[in-house]
C-alpha positions as CSV (number, residue, x, y, z in Angstrom):
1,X,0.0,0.0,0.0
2,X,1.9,3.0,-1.2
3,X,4.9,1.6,-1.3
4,X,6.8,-1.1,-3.6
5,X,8.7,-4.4,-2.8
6,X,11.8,-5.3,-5.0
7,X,13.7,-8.2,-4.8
8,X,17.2,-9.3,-5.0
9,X,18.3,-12.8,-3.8
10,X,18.0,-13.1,-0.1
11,X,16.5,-10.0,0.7
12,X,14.2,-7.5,-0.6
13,X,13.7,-3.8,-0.3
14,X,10.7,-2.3,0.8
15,X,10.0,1.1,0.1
16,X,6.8,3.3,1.4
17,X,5.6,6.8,1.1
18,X,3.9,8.2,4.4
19,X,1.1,10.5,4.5
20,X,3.1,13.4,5.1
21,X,5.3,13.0,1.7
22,X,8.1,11.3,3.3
23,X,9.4,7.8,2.4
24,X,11.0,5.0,4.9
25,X,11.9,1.6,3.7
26,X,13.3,-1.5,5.6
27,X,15.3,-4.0,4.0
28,X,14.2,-8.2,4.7
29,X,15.5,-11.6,4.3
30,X,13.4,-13.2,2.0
31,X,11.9,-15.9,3.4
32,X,11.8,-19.8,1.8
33,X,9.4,-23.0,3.2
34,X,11.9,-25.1,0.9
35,X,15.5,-25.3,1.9
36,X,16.7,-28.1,-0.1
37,X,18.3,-27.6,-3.1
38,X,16.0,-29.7,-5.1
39,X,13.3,-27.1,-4.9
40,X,16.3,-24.9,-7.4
41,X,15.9,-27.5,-9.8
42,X,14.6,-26.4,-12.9
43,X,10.9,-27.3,-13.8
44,X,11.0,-27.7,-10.0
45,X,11.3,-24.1,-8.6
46,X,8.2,-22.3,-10.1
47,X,6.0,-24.0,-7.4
48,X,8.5,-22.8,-4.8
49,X,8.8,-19.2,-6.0
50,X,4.9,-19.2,-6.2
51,X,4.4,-20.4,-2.3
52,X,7.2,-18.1,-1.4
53,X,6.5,-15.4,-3.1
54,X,3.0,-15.4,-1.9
55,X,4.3,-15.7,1.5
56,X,6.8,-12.7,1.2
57,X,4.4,-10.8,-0.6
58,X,1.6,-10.7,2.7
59,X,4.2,-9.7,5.1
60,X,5.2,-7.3,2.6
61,X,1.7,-6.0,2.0
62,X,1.4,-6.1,5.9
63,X,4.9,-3.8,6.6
64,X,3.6,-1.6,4.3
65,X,0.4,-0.7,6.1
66,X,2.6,-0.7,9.5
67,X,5.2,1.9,7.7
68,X,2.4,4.0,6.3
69,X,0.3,3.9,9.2
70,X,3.6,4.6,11.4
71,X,1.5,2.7,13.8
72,X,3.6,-1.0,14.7
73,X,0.2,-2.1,16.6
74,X,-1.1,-2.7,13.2
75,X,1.3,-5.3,12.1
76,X,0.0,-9.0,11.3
77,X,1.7,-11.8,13.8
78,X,3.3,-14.3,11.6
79,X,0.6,-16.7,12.1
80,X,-1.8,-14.0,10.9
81,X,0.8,-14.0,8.6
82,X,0.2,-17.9,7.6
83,X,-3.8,-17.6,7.9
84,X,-4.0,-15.0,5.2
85,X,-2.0,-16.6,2.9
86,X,-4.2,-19.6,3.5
87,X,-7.5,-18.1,3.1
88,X,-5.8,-16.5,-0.5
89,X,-5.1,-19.9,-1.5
90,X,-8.7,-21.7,-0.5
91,X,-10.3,-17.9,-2.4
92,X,-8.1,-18.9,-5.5
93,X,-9.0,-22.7,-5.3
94,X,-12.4,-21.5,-4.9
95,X,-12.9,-18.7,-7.4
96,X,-10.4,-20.5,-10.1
97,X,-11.0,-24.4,-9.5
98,X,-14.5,-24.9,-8.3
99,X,-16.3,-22.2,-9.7
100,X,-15.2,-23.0,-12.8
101,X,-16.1,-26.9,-12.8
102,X,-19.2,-26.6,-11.3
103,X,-20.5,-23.9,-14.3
104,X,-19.0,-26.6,-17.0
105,X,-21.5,-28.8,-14.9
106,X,-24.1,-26.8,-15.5
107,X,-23.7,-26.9,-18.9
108,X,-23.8,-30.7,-19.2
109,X,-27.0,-30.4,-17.5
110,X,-28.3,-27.9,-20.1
111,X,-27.4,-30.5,-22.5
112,X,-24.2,-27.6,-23.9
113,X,-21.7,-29.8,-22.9
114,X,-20.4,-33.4,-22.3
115,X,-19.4,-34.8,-18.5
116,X,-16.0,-35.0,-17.3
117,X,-15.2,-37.9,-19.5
118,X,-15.4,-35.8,-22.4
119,X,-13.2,-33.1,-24.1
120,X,-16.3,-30.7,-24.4
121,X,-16.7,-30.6,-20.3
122,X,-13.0,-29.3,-20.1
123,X,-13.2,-26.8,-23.0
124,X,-16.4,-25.1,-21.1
125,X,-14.0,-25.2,-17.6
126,X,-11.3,-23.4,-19.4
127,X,-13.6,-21.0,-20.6
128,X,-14.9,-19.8,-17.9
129,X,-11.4,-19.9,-16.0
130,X,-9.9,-17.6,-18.5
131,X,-13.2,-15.2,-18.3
132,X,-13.2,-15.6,-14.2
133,X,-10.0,-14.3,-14.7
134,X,-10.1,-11.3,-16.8
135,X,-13.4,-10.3,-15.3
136,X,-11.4,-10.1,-12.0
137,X,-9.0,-8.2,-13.3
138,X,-10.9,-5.8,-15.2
139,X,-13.2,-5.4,-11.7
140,X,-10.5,-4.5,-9.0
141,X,-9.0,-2.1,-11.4
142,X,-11.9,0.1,-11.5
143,X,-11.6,0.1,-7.3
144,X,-9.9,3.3,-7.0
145,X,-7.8,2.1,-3.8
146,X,-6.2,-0.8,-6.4
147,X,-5.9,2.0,-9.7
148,X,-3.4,3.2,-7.3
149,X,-1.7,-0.2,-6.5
150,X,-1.6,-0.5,-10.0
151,X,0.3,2.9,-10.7
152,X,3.1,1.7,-8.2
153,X,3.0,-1.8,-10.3
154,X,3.9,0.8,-13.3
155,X,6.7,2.4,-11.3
156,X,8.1,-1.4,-10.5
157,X,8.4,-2.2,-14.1
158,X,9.7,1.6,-15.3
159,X,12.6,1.0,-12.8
160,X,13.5,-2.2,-13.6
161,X,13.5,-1.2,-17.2
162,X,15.7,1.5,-16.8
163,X,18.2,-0.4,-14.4
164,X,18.3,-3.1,-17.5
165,X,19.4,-0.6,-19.8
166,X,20.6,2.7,-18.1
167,X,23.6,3.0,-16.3
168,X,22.6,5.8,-13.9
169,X,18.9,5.3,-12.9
170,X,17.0,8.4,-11.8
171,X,13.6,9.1,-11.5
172,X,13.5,11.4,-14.9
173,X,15.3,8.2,-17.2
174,X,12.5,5.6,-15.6
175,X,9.6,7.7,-16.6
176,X,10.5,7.5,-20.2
177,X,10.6,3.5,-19.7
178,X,7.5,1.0,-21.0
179,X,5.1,0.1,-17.9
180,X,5.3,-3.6,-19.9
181,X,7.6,-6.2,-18.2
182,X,7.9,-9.8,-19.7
183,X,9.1,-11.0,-16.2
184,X,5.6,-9.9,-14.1
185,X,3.6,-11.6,-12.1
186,X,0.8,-11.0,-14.0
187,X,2.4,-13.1,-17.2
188,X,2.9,-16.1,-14.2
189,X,-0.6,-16.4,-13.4
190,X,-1.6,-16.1,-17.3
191,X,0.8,-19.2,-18.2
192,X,-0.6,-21.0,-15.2
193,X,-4.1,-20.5,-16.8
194,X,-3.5,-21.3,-20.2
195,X,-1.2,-24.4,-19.1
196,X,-3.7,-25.5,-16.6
197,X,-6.4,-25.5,-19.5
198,X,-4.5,-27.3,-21.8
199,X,-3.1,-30.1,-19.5
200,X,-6.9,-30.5,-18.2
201,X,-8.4,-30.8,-21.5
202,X,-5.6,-33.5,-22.4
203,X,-5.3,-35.6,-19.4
204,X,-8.4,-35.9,-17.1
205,X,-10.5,-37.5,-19.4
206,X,-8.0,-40.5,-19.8
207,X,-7.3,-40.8,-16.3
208,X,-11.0,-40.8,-15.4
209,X,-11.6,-43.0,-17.7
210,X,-9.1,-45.3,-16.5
211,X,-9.9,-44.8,-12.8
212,X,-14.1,-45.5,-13.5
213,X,-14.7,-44.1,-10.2
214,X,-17.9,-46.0,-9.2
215,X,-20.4,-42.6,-8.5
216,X,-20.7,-39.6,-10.0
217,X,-19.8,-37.6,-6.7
218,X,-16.5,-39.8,-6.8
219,X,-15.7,-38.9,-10.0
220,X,-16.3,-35.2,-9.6
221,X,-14.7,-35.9,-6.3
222,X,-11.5,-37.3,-8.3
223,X,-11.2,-34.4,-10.9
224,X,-11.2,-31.4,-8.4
225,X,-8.6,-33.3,-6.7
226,X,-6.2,-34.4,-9.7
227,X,-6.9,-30.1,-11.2
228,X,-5.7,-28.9,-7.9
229,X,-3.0,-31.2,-7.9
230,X,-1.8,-30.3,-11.0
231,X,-1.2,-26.8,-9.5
232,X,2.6,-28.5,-8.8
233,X,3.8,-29.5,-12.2
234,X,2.0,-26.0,-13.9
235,X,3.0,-23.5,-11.7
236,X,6.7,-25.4,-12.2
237,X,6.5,-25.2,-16.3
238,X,5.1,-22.0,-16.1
239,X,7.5,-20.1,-14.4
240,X,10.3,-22.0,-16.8
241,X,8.2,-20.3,-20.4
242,X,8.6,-17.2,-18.4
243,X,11.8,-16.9,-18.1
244,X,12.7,-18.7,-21.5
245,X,10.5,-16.2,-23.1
246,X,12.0,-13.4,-21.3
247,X,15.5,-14.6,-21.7
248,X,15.2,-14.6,-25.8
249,X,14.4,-10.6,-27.0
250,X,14.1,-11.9,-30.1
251,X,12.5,-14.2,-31.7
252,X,9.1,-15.1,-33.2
253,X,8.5,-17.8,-30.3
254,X,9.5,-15.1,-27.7
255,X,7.3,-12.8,-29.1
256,X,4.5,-14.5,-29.0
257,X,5.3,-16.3,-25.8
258,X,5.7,-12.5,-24.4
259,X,2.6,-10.9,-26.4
260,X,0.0,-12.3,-24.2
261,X,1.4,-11.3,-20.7
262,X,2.2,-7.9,-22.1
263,X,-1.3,-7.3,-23.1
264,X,-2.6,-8.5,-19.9
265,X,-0.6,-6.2,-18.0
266,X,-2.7,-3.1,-19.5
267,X,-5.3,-3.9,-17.1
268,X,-2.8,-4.3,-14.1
269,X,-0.1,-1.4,-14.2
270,X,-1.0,1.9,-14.3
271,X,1.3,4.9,-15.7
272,X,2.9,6.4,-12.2
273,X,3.4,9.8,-11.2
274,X,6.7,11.0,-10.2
275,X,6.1,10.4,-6.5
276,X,5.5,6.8,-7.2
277,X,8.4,6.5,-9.2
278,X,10.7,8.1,-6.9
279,X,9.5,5.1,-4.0
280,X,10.1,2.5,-6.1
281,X,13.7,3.8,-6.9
282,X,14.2,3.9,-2.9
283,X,12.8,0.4,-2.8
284,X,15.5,-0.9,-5.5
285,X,18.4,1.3,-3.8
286,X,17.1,-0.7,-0.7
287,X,17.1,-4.2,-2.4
288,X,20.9,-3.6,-4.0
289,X,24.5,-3.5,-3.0
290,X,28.1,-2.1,-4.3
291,X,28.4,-0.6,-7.3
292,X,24.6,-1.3,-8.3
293,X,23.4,0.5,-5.8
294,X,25.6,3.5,-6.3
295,X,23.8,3.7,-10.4
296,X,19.9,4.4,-8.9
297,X,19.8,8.0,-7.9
298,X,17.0,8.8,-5.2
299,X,15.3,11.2,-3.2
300,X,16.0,11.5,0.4
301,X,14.1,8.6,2.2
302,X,14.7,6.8,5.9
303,X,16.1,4.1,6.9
304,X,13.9,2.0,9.1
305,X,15.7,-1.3,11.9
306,X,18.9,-0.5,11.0
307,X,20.3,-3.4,12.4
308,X,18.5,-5.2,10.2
309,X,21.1,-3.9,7.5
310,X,24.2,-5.4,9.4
């Protein structure tokens, strides 16, 4: 809220301005539920970087309100902490998984569709995921409170852009960047939709078929549970097209594999104003060390736990 979170191995930056027109940031270690070195692995690490990130990204949401607020009372407990991200993940299940199945349903009872043994059933639940989706999108945008979440999402990717390809990184080059980032969130959740509709359409219907649950509430049963376990292997192949599409700046397959997520991100950045921009140049100062930190030129902001910095 107000404020933007970069980034940068370990730790991230944090970056908020208050009320009165000042900014404070903090500096974190980010934090991991998956130590091993198997969760690195290629094909493997999108599903960690998606918990994690999710994690990170409450606490992050929460220091912002406490540094904004400049009230500490208001700060979530970690197992606040641990609840929220919970009750995001049973919304998204809900809104994304179930909704989704149980309107395909309703078209097999209006005699639209086939049940789940057939293609038809999953082409209706893709559908409606991709327009669940979008319309959720387009509907918090219009919430004024999230237009200007959405600005600072613009300010994230015009700093970025400009430490990719400027060596001195004020506030004056990153206005004149692209709000578009092939490396955004937003292109993530896209790939998970489009993968998860594909890989539904192509392997529930055999492995229902196979399993012949013996009820039809088992065999609904059964597909809710194999869609939400596919979360795993999608989020994981997802996050690798993101980064080989982001990797290659040219290319026909890059393009297209970029096009998508670019549009997208019209509904969920915003163009910043100057003020915005300068707090998400604080938050990158924040996130960086050495040299690189010396390139991004910012306002005068404070430094919040100190120690922390040690």
């Amino acid at each position: 809220m107000d404020g933007v979170m970069m980034r940068n191995g370990e730790i991230y930056g944090l970056a908020v301005r208050r009320p009165d027109g000042c900014i404070v940031a903090i500096r974190r270690p980010w934090f991991s539920f998956f130590s091993s070195s198997f969760f690195a692995l290629p094909c493997v690490r999108g599903f960690s970087v998606l918990v994690d990130t999710l994690y990170n990204g409450v606490s992050a949401l929460n220091q912002s309100v406490a540094l904004g607020e400049t009230d500490e009372s208001q700060k979530l407990t970690k197992w606040q902490l641990v609840v929220s991200m919970i009750i995001s993940v049973v919304f998204a299940v809900l809104l994304f998984v179930l909704a989704p199945h149980f309107l395909s349903l309703l078209m097999f009872w209006l005699d639209a569709g086939g049940d789940v043994e057939g293609l038809s059933f999953h082409l209706w639940d893709g559908f409606y995921k991709a327009c669940i989706f979008l319309l959720y999108l387009w509907g918090i945008s219009l919430l004024p409170e999230i237009q200007r979440v959405l600005s600072y999402h613009g300010a994230e990717h015009k700093t970025i852009h400009a430490f990719e390809k400027s060596d001195a990184v004020t506030v004056d080059v990153a206005q004149k960047m692209s709000r578009f980032h092939p490396r955004c969130g937003t292109t993530f959740l896209l790939f998970v939709i489009s993968l998860s509709i594909l890989l539904h359409a192509v392997f529930v219907p055999p492995l229902i078929a196979l399993i012949h649950p013996s009820s039809e509430l088992l065999k609904h049963a059964l597909t809710l549970v194999v869609k939400i376990a596919f979360i795993v292997p999608i989020s994981a192949f997802s996050y690798e097209m993101i980064r080989f599409a982001a990797k290659r700046r040219q290319g026909l397959v890059a393009s297209l594999l970029r096009a998508p997520g670019l549009c997208l991100q019209r509904l969920t950045t915003r163009e910043p104003s100057i003020d915005q921009l300068a707090v998400a140049l604080v938050s990158l100062h924040m996130a960086l060390e050495g040299f690189e930190k010396e390139r991004v030129h910012t306002e005068a902001y404070t430094v919040l736990d100190e120690a922390l910095l040690c």
